[in-house]
N, C-alpha and C positions, 0 to 999 in steps of 0.2 A: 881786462884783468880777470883774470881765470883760478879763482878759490877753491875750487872744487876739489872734494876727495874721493877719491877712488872708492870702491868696495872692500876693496882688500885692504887699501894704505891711510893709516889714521894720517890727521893732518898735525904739525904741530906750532905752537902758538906761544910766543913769548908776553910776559907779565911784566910791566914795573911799575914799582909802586915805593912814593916817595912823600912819608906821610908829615902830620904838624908837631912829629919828633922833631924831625930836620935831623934826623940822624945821620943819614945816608938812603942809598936806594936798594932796595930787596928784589933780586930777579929771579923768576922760575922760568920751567919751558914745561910746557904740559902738552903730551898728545891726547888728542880730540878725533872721538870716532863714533858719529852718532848723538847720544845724548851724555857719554863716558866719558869722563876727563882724566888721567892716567901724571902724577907727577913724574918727572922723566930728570929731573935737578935744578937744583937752586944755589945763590951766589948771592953775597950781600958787598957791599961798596960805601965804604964810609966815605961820609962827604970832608975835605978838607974843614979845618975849622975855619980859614977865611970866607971858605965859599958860604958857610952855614951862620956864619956873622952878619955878611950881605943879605941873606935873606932874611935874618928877623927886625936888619934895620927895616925893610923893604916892608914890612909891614907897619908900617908909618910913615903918610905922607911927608915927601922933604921933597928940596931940588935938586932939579936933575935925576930925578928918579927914572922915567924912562930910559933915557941912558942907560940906568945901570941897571933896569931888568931885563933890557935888550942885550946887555953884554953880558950878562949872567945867565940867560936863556941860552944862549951859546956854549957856555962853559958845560953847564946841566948838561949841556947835549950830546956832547964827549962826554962826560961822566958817563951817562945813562950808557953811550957808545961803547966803552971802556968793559962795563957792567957785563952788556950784554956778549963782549968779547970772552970776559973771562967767562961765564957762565959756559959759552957753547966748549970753549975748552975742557970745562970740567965735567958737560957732557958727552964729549965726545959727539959733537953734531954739528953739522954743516952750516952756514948763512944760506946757501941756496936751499936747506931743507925744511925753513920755516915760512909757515905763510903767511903771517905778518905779526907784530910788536904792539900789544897793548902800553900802552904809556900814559901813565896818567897828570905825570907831571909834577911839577912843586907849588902848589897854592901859597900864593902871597895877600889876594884879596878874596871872602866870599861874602856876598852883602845880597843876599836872597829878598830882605822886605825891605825895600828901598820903597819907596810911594812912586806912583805915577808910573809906574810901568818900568823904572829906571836899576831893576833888578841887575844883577851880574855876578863873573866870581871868574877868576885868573888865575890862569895854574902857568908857570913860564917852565919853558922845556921846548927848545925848538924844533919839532917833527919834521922836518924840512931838512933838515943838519942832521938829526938822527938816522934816516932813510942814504941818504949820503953816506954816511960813515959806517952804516952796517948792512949797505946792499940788503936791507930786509923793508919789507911795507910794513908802513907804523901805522897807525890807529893811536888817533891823540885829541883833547878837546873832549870829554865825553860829557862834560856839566853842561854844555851852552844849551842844548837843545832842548832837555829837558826845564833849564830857566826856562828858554825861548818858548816853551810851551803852558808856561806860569807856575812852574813847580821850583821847591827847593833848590835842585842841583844838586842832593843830596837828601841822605845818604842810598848812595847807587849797589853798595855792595848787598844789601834783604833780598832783590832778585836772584842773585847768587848764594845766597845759602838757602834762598828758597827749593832754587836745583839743585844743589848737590846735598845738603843737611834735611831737609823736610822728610819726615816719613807718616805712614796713616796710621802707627798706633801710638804715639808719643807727642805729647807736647812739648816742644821744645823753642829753648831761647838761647840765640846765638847773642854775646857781648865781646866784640871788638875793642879793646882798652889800648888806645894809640895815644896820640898826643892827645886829642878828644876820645869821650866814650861813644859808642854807639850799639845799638840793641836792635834785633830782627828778632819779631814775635813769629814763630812758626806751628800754629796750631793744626793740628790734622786735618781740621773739616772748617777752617774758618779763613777771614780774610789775614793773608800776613801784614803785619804795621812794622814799621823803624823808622827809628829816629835818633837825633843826638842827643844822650840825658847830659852831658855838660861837659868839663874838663875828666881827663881821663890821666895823663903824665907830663903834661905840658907843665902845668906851674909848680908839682913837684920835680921834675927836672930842674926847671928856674929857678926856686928856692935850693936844690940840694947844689948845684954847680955858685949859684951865687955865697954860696956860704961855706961851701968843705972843698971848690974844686972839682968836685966830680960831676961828671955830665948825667950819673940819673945814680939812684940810693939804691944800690946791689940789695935786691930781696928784700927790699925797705926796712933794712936791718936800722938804717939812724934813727927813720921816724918810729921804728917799734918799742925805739927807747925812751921817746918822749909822750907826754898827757895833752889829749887831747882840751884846746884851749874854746868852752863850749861858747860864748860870746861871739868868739872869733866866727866860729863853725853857724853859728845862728846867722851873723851877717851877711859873711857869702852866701848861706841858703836862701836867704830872701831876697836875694836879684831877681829878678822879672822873668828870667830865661827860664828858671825850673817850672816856674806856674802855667808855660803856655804851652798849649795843648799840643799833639802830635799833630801833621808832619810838621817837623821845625828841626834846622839842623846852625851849626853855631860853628868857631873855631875862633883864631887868635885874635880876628876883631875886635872879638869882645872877652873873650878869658886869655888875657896877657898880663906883661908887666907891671902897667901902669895897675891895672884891677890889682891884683896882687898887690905893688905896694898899698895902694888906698885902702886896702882890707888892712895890713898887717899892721900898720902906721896908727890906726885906729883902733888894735887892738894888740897892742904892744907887749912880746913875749919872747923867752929865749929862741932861738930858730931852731934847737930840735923840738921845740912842743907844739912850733908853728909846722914844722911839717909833719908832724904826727897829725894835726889838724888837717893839712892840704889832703893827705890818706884819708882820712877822715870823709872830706869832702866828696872824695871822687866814690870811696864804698857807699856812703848814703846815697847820692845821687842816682846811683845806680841802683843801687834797691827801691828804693821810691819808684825812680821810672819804672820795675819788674811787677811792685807790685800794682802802680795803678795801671797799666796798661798790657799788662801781661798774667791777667790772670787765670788760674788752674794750669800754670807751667808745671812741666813734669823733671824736663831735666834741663838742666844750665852749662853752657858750652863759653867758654871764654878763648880769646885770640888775640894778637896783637902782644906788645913788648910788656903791655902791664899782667900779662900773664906768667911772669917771673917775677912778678914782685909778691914773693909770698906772704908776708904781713898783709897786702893788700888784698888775696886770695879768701887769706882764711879771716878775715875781716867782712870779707863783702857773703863769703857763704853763712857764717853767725848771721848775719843781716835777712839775707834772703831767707835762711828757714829749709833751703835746697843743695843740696849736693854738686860743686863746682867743679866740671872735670875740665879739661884741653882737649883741639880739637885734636890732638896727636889720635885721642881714643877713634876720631872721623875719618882718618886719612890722608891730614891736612896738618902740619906742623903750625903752632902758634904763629911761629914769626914768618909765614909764609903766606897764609889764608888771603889776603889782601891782593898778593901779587898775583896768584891763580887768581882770582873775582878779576882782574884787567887783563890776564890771556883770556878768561871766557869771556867779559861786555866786547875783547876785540874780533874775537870768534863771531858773535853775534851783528856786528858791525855788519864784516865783510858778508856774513850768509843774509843779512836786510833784514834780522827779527829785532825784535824791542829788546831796549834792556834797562828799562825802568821799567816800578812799580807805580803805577797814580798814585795807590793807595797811601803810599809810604811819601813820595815826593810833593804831592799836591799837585801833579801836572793835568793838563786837560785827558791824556790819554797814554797809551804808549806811543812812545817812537824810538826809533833807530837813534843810539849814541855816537859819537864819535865820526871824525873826520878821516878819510884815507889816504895817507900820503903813498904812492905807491914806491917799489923798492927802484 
């Protein structure tokens, strides 16, 4: 397999990323020339709602489960297929002129502190099938190795905004607000840290679709209407997952349904004051984690779909103390930053460099992510 770019001709590198929304999949193509990343177009692909029902059963042991993530990884894999077709169309760019597909896949399980060495974490998306269907070489699999090396599996994207966001006169903090939240500390002259402060849109999605039909609160206009329920907000704060220290990263295992109802059930309220609460939730959590692990931040950089939720914007900047801009101001459209971070971890694959942080993961060191199916 022959990676290599020319002097003259950038190479270029497809993105997907397919997060604990479960929304659908966000694809970019970015050409790569050196240490320069160039967006070049992007495409988004909503997932059927069958297919995105399957997957939050699948986050809860049942039988026959195998089965059905082996036949759902199939599905995904046209999806992602599909994705990456329409993308090259709306770029105007070839399947033979990319050199290979970041894919990250659809996590159904991630259980990083299991005891006894019995860590893991499952993303189904069949790379095997996607390489197939898009005559392109994928890159897929990117958490194993850094578990396998005794780290988190997460979160992999602080390497990536450490290269393209870090600069030496600014401190700055990147927050990811997906289904889960996630923070990459990038100080000029120090070590970078990230990690998951907690849920991010996942249980307000769940609450705003379980209650109005809608699958997530436009601009968090409902929850802006309701009062924060502070018992409520005290309960969920005092789970065990906020108190423990960095690297630690989290998702639907443990901030799902079931948690949700057990909170709300126990502290019983109309549902728009319970999700003003769940807002609530995700803006402290996120300030807490800036301020104790990020301190003498200069400037605050948000990404990810909870970057349209403006009650939740200008909620979590009161909080911080700091000026919350998007990474549009970087280069980088909110709703896309994730999918560039998997065309560069797959850039980084095929050329053999790392693309974890120890620091940030808990891994013994760096290594090389991701598996290469070739095209």
């Amino acid at each position: 397999m022959n990676f290599a770019a020319t002097p003259t001709q950038p190479r270029l590198f497809i993105g997907l990323m397919s997060g604990t929304s479960l929304d659908g999949v966000d694809a970019v193509v970015v050409a790569q020339q050196g240490e320069e990343l160039v967006q070049q177009g992007q495409y988004f692909l909503p997932y059927p709602a069958e297919i995105r029902q399957v997957l939050l059963d699948l986050h809860t042991p049942a039988v026959n489960e195998l089965h059905t993530a082996a036949v759902v990884s199939n599905r995904l894999a046209d999806l992602y297929a599909t994705a990456v077709q329409g993308l090259l169309q709306t770029a105007n760019i070839s399947a033979a002129a990319v050199t290979a597909i970041g894919c990250h896949g659809q996590t159904i399980r991630h259980c990083p502190d299991l005891a006894n060495g019995e860590a893991y974490t499952l993303q189904l998306g069949n790379h095997a099938r996607l390489a197939e269907r898009t005559g392109i070489s994928v890159v897929g699999d990117f958490r194993s190795r850094d578990m396998a090396a005794g780290g988190q599996g997460a979160p992999l994207v602080p390497a990536f905004h450490q290269a393209l966001f870090a600069v030496p006169d600014q401190h700055r903090v990147m927050i990811n607000i997906g289904g889960i939240a996630n923070l990459s500390d990038l100080p000029p002259n120090g070590q970078v840290i990230g990690f998951d402060s907690g849920p991010g849109n996942l249980l307000m999605d769940a609450w705003t679709l379980q209650h109005t039909g809608q699958t997530y609160d436009a601009g968090g206009q409902w929850a802006a209407g309701g009062s924060v329920n502070q018992a409520l907000l005290n309960a969920m704060l005092a789970d065990g997952y906020f108190a423990l220290p960095a690297p630690k990263s989290t998702g639907r295992d443990l901030f799902n349904q079931a948690w949700l109802d057990a909170h709300s059930q126990a502290h019983a309220d109309s549902p728009q004051n319970v999700a003003r609460t769940l807002l609530e939730l995700t803006a402290v959590s996120i300030a807490q984690a800036l301020q104790q692990h990020c301190r003498g931040a200069q400037a605050v950089y948000v990404c990810g779909g909870g970057a349209h939720n403006l009650a939740l914007i200008d909620r979590l900047q009161t909080l911080c103390g700091l000026p919350v801009q998007r990474t549009d101001a970087l280069g980088i459209g909110v709703d896309w930053v994730e999918a560039v971070a998997f065309a560069w971890l797959a850039q980084r694959c095929v050329d053999q460099r790392p693309g974890n942080l120890p620091a940030v993961t808990g891994a013994a060191g760096p290594r090389v992510l991701g598996a290469i199916y070739p095209r």
